[in-house]
MARPASE-712913 format. One record per residue (C-alpha): y, x, z. Coordinates in pm, whole numbers, padded with zeros to 5 digits, always signed. Example, Ala and Ser with C-alpha at 12.3 -4.5 7.8 and 13.67 -1.06 7.14 Angstrom:
2
-00450+01230+00780/-00106+01367+00714/
This chain:
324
-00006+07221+01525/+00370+07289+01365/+00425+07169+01078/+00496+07504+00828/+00805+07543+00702/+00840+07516+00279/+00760+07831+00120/+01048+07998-00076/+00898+07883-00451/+00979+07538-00295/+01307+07608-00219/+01390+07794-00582/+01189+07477-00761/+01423+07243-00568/+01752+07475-00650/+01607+07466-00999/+01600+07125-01023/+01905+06999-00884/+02078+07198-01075/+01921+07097-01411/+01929+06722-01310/+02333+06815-01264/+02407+07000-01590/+02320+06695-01823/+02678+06523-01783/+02843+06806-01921/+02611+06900-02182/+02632+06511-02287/+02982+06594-02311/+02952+06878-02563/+02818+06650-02801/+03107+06408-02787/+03074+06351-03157/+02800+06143-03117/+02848+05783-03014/+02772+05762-02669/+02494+05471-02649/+02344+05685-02950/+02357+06014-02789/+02181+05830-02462/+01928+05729-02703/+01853+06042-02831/+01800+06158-02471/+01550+05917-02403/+01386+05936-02755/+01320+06325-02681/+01185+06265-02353/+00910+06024-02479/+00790+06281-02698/+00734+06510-02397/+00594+06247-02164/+00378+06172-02450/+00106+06406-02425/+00044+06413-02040/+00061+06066-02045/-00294+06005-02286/-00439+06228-02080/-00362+06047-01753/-00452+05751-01911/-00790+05874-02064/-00833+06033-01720/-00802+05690-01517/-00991+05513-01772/-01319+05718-01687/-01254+05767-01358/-01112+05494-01158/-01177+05128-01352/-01023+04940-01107/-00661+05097-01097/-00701+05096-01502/-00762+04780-01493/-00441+04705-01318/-00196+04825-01576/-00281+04506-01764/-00184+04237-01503/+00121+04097-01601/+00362+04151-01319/+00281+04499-01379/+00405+04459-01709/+00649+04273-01615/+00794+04560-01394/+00798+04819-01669/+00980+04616-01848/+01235+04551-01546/+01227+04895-01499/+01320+04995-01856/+01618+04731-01886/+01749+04923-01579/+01677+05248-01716/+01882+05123-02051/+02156+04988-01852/+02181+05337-01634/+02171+05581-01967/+02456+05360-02183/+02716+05272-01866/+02682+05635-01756/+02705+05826-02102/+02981+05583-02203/+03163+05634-01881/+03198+06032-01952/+03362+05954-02259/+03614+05691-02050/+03696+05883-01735/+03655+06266-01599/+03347+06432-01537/+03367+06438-01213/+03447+06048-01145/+03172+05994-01357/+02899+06176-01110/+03054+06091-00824/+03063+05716-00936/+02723+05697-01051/+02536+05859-00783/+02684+05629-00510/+02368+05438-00552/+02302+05489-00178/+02642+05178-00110/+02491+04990-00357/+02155+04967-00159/+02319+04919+00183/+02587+04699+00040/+02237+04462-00102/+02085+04475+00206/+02386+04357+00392/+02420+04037+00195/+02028+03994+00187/+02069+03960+00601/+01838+04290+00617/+01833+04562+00892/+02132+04829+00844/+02122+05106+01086/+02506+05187+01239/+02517+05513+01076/+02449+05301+00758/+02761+05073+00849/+02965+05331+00884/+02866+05587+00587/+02907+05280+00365/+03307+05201+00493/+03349+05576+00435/+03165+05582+00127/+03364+05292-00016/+03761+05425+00136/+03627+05750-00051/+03567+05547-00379/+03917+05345-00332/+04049+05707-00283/+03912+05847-00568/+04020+05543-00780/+04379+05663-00718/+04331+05964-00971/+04446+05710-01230/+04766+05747-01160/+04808+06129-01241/+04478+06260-01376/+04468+06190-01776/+04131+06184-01816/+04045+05934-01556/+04052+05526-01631/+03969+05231-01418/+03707+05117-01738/+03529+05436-01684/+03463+05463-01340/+03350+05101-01338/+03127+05197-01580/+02974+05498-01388/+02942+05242-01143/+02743+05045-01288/+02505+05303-01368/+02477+05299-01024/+02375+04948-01025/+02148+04973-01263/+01935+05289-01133/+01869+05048-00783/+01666+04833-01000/+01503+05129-01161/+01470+05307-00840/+01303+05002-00672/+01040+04912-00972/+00965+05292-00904/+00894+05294-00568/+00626+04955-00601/+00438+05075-00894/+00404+05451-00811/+00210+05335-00483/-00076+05346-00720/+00018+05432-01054/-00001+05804-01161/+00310+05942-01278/+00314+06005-01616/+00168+05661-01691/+00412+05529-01509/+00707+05717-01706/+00646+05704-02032/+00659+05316-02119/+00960+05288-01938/+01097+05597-02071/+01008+05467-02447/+01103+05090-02440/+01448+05201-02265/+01524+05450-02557/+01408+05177-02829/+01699+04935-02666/+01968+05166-02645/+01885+05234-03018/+01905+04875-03041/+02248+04888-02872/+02358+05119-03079/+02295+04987-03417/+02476+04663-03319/+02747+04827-03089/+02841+05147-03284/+02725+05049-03653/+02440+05340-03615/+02203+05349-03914/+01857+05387-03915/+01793+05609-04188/+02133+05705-04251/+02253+06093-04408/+02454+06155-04188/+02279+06287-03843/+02529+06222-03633/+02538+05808-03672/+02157+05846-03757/+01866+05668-03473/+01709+05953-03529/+02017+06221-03609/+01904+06445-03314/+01623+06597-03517/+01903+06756-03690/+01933+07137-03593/+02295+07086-03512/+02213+06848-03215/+01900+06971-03156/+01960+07195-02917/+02142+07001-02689/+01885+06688-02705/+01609+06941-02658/+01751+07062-02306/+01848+06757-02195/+01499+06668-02273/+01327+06992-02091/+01588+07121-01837/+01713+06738-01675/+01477+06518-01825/+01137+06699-01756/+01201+07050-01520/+01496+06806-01315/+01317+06511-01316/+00941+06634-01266/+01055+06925-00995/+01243+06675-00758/+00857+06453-00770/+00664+06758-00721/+00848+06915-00426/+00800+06595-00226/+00444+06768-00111/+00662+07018+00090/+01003+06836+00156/+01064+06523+00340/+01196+06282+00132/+01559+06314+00316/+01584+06673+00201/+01544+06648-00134/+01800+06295-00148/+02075+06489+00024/+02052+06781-00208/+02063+06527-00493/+02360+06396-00394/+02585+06717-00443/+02540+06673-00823/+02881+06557-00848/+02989+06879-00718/+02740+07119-00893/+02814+06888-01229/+03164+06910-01211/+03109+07356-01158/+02924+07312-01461/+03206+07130-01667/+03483+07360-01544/+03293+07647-01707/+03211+07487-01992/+03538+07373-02057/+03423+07003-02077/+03633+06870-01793/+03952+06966-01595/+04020+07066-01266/+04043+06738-01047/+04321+06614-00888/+04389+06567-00519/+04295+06196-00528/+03967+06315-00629/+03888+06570-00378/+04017+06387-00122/+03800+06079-00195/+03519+06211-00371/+03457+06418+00002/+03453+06095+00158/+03243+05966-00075/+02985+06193-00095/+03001+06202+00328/+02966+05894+00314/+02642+05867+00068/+02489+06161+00314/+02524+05943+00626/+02370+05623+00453/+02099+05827+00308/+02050+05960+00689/+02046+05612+00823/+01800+05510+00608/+01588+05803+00699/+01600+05724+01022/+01494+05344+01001/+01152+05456+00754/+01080+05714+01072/+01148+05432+01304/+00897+05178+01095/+00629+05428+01030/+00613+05534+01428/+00586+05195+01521/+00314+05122+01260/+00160+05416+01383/+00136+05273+01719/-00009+04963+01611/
């Protein structure tokens, strides 16, 4: 029997949430006031507090219902990888948010989601299996980025310190994106998301105490922990926190049940494009220059054909385990 083909909801959740997931570098932007480890703080802070509530009741839920998988959550590589997961999640927020202050919009997102070299780059060194279409998206992916890198010589808002710090958002997410991918095997969502969530925002308050003098309690929202509260920034925090954070986020899982997995991934990866439509219009970034466009096409051609490479190598794996 044919598999059916996604309904059009799916296709409108999907839209939805690729779009929200690429609007939050330019709203980040329009709160350039705030420090930018603080305002990645805030971020996270406000998404705890709406993971919160789903996440007692998946807990409660898998307490009375399935013992053994509760049981689980207290072994202590499992904790172990939450925290992992969080320091990545820390590193991911700070580099990136920092970065838009430090280089254009648009460097930023393409920077940051070239997480796709980063893997294949690993799994080179590691002696793993690359496919060829791997090989060669990664050499384009990378002439794109040395491309791109060029814009510092005659786009203003671009610098070498900020696209290496995009880039090591990039980094960062792998390690997030792999601690992901073992525990959500078995653990539901939600449970899953909201420690890491929580103990990433409580270090990149951390960070920001001792790297931008933020206070605790302090008058003044803006250098506050907890300035976002504050109904100047509160808008801004609170739709990073719903439209990104929890309709972005959340959507991209829950289509999974009628996309393959390559569908959704390649969509993802034209945030640098959607982001940067987003910044033009909201005046938060400049037009790029041809450096940009010129690399940043390579590089996100390149991403595409690693992410198909890799596609192809799961199908591979699971038709031969299927034969077995």
């Amino acid at each position: 029997m044919a598999k059916q083909p996604p309904p059009t909801f799916a296709w409108l959740i999907l839209a939805t949430s690729v779009l929200a997931v690429s609007s939050a570098g330019a709203v980040f932007q329009l709160i350039s006031e705030v420090n930018p480890i603080l305002r990645a703080s805030w971020r996270l802070q406000a998404t705890s507090l709406i993971l919160f509530p789903p996440f007692i009741y998946q807990l409660i839920n898998l307490r009375k219902n399935d013992q053994k998988t509760f049981s689980r959550l207290k072994e202590r590589q499992v904790i172990l990888a939450i925290i992992g997961s969080s320091i990545c999640l820390w590193i991911h927020f700070g580099s990136w948010v920092w970065s838009l202050d430090h280089t254009s919009l648009t460097h930023s997102l393409l920077f940051v989601t070239a997480h796709p070299l980063v893997i294949v780059a690993g799994l080179y060194f590691l002696g793993k299996q690359i496919s060829p279409k791997q090989t060669s998206g990664a050499l384009l992916g990378f002439l794109g980025a040395g491309i791109t890198l060029l814009g510092v010589t005659n786009e203003g808002e671009v610098t070498l310190i900020g696209d290496f710090a995009a880039f090591i958002g990039a980094i960062a997410i792998v390690g997030y994106l792999v601690a992901g991918r073992v525990l959500r095997e078995w653990m539901p969502l939600f449970i899953y998301a909201f420690p890491v969530t929580l103990i990433a925002s409580v270090l990149l308050g951390l960070s920001s105490i001792v790297i931008e003098g933020t206070s605790v309690s302090g008058l003044a929202a803006v250098s506050s922990l907890f300035g976002w509260s504050d109904v100047l920034w509160l808008p801004a925090i609170a739709y990073l926190a719903f439209g990104p954070g929890l309709v972005g986020h959340t959507g991209i899982n829950g289509v999974l049940r009628w996309f393959p997995p390559l569908v959704i991934s390649v969509a993802v990866l034209f945030e640098p494009l959607i982001g940067s439509l987003i910044g033009w219009y909201l005046g938060t970034t400049n037009v790029p220059g041809v450096y940009t466009w010129i690399g940043g096409i390579f590089l996100i051609l390149g991403v595409i054909m690693v992410t198909i490479g890799q596609a192809s190598i799961d199908e591979l794996a699971d038709s031969t385990d299927e034969g077995e």
